[in-house]
C-alpha positions as CSV (number, residue, x, y, z in Angstrom):
1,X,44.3,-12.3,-7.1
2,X,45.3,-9.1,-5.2
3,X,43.0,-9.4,-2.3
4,X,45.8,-9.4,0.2
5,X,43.9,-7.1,2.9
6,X,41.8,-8.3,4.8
7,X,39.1,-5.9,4.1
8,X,39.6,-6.9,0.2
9,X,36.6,-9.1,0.2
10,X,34.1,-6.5,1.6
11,X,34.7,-4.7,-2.0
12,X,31.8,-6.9,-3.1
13,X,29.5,-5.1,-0.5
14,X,26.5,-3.3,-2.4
15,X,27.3,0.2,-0.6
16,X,30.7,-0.2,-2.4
17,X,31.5,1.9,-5.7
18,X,34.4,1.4,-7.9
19,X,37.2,3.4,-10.1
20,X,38.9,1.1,-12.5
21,X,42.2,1.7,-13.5
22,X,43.1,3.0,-17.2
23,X,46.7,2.4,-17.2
24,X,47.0,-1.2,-15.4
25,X,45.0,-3.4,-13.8
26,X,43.2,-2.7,-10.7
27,X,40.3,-1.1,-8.8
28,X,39.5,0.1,-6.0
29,X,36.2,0.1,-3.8
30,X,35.2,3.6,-2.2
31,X,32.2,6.0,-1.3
32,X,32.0,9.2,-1.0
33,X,31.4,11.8,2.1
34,X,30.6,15.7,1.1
35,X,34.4,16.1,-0.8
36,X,36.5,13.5,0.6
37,X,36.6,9.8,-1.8
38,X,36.9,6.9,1.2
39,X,38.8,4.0,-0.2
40,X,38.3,1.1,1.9
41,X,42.0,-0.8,2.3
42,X,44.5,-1.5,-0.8
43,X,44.3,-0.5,-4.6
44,X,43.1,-4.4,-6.0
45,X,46.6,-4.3,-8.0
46,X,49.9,-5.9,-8.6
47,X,52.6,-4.4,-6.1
48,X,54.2,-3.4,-9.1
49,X,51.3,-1.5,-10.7
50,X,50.4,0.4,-7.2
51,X,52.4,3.7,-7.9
52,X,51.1,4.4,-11.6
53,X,47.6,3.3,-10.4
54,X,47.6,5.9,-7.0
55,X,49.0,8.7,-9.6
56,X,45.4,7.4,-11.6
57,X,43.3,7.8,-8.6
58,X,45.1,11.2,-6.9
59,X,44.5,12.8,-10.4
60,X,40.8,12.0,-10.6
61,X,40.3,13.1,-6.7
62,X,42.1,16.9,-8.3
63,X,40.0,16.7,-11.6
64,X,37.1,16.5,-9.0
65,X,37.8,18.3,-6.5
66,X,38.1,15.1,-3.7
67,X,40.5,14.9,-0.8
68,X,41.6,11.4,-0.7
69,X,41.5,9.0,2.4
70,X,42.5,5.3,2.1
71,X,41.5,3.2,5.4
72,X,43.1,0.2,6.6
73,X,46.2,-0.1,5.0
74,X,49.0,-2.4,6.0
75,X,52.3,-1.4,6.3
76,X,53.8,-3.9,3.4
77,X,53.7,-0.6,0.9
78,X,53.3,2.6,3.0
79,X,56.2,4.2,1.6
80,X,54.7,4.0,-1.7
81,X,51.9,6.4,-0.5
82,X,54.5,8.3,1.1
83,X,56.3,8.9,-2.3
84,X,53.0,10.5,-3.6
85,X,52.8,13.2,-1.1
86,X,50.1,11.4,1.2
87,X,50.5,11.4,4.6
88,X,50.3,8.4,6.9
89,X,48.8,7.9,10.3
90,X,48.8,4.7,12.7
91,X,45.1,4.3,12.9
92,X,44.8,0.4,15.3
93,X,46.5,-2.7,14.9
94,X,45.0,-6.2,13.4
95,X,45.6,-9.6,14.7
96,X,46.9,-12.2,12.4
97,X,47.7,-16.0,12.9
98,X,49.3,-17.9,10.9
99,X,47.6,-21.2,11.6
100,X,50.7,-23.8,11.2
101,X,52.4,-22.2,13.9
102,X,49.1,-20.9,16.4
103,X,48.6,-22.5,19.0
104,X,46.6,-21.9,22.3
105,X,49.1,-23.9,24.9
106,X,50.9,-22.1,27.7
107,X,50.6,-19.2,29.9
108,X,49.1,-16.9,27.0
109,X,46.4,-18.7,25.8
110,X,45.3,-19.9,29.4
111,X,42.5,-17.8,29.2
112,X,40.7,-18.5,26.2
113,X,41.3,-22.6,27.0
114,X,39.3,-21.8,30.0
115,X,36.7,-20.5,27.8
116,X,36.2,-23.0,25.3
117,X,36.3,-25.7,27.9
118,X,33.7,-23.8,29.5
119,X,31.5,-23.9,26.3
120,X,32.7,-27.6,25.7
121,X,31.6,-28.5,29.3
122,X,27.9,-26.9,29.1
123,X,26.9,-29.0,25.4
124,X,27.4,-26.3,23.0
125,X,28.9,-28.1,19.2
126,X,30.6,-26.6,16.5
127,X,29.2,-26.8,13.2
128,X,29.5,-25.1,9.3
129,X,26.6,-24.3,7.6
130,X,27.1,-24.4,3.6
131,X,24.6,-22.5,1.9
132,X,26.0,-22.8,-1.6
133,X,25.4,-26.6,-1.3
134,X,22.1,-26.6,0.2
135,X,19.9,-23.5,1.9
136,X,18.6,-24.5,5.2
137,X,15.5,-21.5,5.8
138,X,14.6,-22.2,9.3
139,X,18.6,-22.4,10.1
140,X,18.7,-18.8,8.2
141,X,16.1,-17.4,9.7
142,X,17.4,-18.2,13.7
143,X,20.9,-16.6,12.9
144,X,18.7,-13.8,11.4
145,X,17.1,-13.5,14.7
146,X,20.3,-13.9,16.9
147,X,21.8,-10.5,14.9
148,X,18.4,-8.6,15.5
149,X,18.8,-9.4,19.5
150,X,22.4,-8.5,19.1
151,X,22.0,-5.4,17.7
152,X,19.1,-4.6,20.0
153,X,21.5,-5.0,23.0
154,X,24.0,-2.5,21.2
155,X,24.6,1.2,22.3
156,X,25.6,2.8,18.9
157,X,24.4,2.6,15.1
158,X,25.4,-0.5,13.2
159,X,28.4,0.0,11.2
160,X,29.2,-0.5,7.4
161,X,31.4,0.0,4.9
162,X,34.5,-1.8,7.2
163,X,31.7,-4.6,8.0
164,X,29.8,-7.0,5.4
165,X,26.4,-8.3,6.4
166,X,25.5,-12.2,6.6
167,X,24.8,-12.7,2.9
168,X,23.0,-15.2,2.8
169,X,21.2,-13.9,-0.4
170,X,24.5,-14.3,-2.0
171,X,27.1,-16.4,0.1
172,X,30.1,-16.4,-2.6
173,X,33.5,-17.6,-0.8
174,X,31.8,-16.7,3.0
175,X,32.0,-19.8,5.1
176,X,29.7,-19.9,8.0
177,X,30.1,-21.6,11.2
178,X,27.9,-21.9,14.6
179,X,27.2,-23.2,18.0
180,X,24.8,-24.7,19.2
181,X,23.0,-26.2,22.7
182,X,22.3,-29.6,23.5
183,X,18.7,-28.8,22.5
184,X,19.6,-28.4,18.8
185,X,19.2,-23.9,19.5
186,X,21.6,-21.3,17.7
187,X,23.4,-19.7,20.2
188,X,26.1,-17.8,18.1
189,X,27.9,-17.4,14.9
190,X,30.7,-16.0,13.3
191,X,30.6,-15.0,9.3
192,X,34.3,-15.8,7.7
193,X,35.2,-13.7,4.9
194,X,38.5,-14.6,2.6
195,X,41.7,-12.7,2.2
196,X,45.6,-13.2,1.3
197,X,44.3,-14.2,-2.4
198,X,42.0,-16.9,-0.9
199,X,45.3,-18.4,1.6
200,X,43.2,-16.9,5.1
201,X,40.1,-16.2,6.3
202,X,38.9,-13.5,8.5
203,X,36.1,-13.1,11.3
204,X,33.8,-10.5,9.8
205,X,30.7,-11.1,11.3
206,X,30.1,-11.9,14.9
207,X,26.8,-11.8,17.1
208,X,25.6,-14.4,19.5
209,X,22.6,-14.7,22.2
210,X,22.5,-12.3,25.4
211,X,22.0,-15.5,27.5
212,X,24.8,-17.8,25.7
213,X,27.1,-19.5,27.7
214,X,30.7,-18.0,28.2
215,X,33.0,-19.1,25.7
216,X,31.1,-19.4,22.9
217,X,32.8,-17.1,20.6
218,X,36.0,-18.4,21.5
219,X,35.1,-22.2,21.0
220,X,33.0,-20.6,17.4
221,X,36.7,-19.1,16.3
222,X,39.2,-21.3,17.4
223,X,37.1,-24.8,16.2
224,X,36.8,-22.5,12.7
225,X,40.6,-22.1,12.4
226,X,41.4,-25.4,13.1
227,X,39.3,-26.3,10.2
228,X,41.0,-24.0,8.0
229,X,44.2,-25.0,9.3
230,X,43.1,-29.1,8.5
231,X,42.1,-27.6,4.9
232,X,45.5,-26.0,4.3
233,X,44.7,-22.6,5.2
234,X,47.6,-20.6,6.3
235,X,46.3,-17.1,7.6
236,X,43.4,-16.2,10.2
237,X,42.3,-12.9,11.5
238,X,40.3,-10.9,13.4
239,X,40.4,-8.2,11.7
240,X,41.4,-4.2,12.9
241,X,40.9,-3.5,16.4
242,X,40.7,-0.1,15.8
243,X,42.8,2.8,17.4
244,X,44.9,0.2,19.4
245,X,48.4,0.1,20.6
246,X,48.8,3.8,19.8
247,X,50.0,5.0,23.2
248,X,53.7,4.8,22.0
249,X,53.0,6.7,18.9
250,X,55.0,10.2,19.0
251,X,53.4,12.3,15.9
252,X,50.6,14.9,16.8
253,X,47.7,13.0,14.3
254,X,48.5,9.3,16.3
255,X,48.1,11.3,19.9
256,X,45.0,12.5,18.4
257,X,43.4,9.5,17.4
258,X,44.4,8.0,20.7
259,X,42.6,10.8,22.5
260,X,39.8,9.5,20.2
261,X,40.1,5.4,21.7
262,X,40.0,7.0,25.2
263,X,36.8,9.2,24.8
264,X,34.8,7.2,22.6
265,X,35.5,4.0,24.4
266,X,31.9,4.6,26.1
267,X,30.3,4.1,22.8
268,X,32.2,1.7,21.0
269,X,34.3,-0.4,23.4
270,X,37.7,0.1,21.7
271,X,40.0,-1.1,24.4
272,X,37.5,-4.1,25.3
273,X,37.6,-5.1,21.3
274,X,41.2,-4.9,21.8
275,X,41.4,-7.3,25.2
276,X,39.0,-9.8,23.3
277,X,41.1,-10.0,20.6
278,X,44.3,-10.0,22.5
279,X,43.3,-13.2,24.4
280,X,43.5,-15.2,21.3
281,X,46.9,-15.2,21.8
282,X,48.0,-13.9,18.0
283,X,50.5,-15.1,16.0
284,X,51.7,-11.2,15.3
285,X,49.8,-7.7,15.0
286,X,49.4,-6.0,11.6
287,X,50.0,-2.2,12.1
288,X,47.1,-0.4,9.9
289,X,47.1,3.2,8.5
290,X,44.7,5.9,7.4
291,X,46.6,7.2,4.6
292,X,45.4,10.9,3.3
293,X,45.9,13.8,0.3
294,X,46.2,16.5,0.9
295,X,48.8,15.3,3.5
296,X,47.0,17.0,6.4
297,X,44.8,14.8,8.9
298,X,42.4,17.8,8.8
299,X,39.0,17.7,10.9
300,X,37.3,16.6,7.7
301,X,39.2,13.2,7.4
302,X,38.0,12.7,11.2
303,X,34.4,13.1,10.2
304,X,34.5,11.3,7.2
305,X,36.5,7.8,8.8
306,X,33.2,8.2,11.1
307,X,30.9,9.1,8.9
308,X,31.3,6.8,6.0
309,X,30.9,3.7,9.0
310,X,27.9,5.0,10.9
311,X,25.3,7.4,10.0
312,X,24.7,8.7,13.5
313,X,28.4,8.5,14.1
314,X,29.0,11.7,15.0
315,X,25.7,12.0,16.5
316,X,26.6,8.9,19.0
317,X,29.8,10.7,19.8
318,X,28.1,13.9,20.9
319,X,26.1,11.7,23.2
320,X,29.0,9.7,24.8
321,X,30.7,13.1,25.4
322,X,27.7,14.0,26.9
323,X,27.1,11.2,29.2
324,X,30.6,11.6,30.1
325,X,30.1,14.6,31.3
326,X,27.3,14.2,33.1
327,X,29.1,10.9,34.8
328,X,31.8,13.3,35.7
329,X,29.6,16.1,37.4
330,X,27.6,13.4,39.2
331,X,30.3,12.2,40.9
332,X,31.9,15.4,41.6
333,X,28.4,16.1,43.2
334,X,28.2,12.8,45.2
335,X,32.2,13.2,46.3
């Protein structure tokens, strides 16, 4: 009813715990790094219910002692959190399309069409696997594979809490679709979770083959969303692409974080998340906040928006800035 985030969903994760409201109805879904309470997107409550239910949770983070740190939260009710003291940073932007309007024709979507034809033109097919109707092992088992190849070819920890896993253990409303190759192989896949109280859908998982044919996840996303869109569906997204389109920001926490997308880009690819995303040509971009108590965006918030995603988070930050470095005296050296 009140998943309208479209990190709702991942609430169901089993690293997630929950504080229930007393007063209305609502939870919310949060962990816990040293003294700071994580809260991963919205309160799951009626707009109307939000401010008694955030004076709930601030006095339980007092009575124990927690700072308080909400991630991803849209701007539909930012001044809410504003009128409780929090303070509000710009942490990245999330593309949204809403599917009765998207389209891929004309200059902006040029590139991705030249994708998918790609993909079209080498054999690779579309299809959705439905495990709550019938469980296919084999078919499990070779997207199992394709994420232990893609995460082999990764250069950082595999992050959680903003991420679900494939699920196939327990599917529930995740709809799963995949390519594959004239010869009948798995090249990629892409693991749709719900949101905007079941009206959209949005790409949580995605992993394909180090050797599959350019265009596959476009032709895997856009053959998905046209799906939905046949279906009914109004929303699609592609969820946060973290720390973009700050550069205009003017406060001293948003320059910050945007020092952060420049210097980390070495471990985590920001800005090429943020061109692959772009190229879908979106309908519009969602502005996302951290949102914070005790108003300050104190060195401890930084290390627990890291830590509670990545275990070695801070430890594959110490070793970008290191190779960084190292890039940097090289060249000074060779120059």
């Amino acid at each position: 009813r009140y998943g309208d985030n479209c990190s709702a969903y991942l609430a169901l994760e089993k690293d997630k715990h929950y504080l229930f409201a007393q007063t209305v109805e609502g939870a919310i879904a949060y962990g816990i790094v040293q003294d700071t309470m994580v809260v991963l997107g919205e309160p799951l409550c009626a707009p109307a219910d939000l401010l008694p239910f955030l004076t709930e949770i601030k006095e339980y983070c007092q009575k124990n002692a927690y700072s308080l740190l909400f991630l991803n939260v849209t701007s539909t009710s930012l001044e809410e959190y504003r009128k409780m003291g929090m303070g509000t940073v710009k942490c990245g932007e999330e593309p949204r399309f809403y599917l009765p309007e998207y389209s891929i024709a004309g200059g902006k979507g040029a590139k991705i069409r030249l994708n998918i034809n790609h993909a079209t033109n080498v054999g690779l097919k579309v299809l959705e696997y439905r495990p709550n109707e019938q469980r296919d092992p084999m078919l499990e088992q070779e997207i199992t594979s394709i994420s232990q190849e893609w995460f082999a070819m990764k250069k950082s920890s595999e992050l959680v809490f903003t991420m679900g896993e494939i699920g196939f253990e327990n599917p529930m409303e995740r709809r799963y679709f995949y390519a594959v190759n004239p010869q009948g192989t798995i090249q990629g896949f892409i693991v749709f979770l719900p949101f905007k109280n079941m009206n959209g859908y949005v790409a949580d998982v995605t992993r394909y083959r180090k050797d599959a044919a350019r265009g596959i996840v476009e032709k895997i996303f856009y053959e998905s969303v046209m799906t939905f869109k046949a279906e009914g569906i109004e929303w699609a997204s592609l969820a946060l692409a973290p720390l973009a389109r700050l550069e205009e920001e003017s406060d001293a926490a948003a320059k910050l974080l945007n020092t952060v997308y420049e210097r980390m880009n070495d471990v985590y690819g920001f800005k090429a998340l943020y061109q692959a995303k772009l190229k879908y040509n979106p309908t519009h971009w969602e502005p996302c906040y951290y949102v914070y108590y005790p108003p300050r965006l104190t060195p401890a918030v930084a290390y627990s928006v890291i830590r509670i995603q990545n275990s070695r988070g801070v430890l594959d930050y110490a070793k970008a800035l290191l190779r960084n470095g190292f890039r940097r005296r090289s060249g000074r050296e060779t120059a």
